[in-house]
N, C-alpha and C positions, 0 to 999 in steps of 0.2 A: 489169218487166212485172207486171200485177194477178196474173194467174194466180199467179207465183212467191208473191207477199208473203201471199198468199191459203192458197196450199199449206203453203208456211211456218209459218203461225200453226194451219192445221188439221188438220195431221198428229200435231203432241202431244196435241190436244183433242180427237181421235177415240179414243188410246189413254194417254192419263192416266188414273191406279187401275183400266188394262182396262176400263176404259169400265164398273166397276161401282159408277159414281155417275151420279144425274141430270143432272148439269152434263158431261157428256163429249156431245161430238158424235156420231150416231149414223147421220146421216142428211147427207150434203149436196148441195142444188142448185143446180145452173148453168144458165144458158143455153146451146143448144147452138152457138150458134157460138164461144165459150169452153171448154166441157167437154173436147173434146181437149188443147188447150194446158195448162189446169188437170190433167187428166189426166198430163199428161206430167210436169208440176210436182210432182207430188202423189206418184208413185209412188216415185223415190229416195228420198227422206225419210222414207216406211215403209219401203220395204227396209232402212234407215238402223238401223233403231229396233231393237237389242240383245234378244232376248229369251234368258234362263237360271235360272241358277241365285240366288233374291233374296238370297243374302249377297254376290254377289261384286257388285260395285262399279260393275262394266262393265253391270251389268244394268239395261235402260231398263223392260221390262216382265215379269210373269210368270204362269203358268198361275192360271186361274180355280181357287179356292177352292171350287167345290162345281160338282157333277155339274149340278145343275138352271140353272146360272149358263151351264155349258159348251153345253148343250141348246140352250139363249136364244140364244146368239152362233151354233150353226150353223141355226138356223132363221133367223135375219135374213140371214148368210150365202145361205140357199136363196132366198127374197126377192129379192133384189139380184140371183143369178146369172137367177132369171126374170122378173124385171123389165123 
């Protein structure tokens, strides 16, 4: 299904270097007669996604590096929720 290959590729590319580079995905749109199914697709594969400690191994992602960085990510956050 598109949805899956879709969610697939853009579940790392939303959260590669925490998304504190230009080139990370920030923003994605769908159609909505796709956006459920993609939804669905989209969701395991971040819950997927390992956040801890960056020496240990097992670690996919880790906390923002600076207070003004973390600010940024829950005001897109508020965005999105009233959207």
């Amino acid at each position: 299904m598109a949805s899956d290959s879709a969610a697939a590729a853009i579940a790392p590319a939303g959260y590669s270097n925490a998304g504190q580079v230009f080139s990370s995905a920030q923003r994605i749109i769908t159609s909505d007669d796709i956006a459920g199914d993609f939804l669905h697709a989209l969701r395991p594969r971040v819950d997927a996604i390992v956040n801890g400690e960056p020496l240990d191994e097992r670690t996919q992602i880790v906390a923002l590096a600076r207070e003004r960085d973390a600010q940024r990510v829950a005001e897109w956050i508020d965005e999105a929720v009233h959207a």
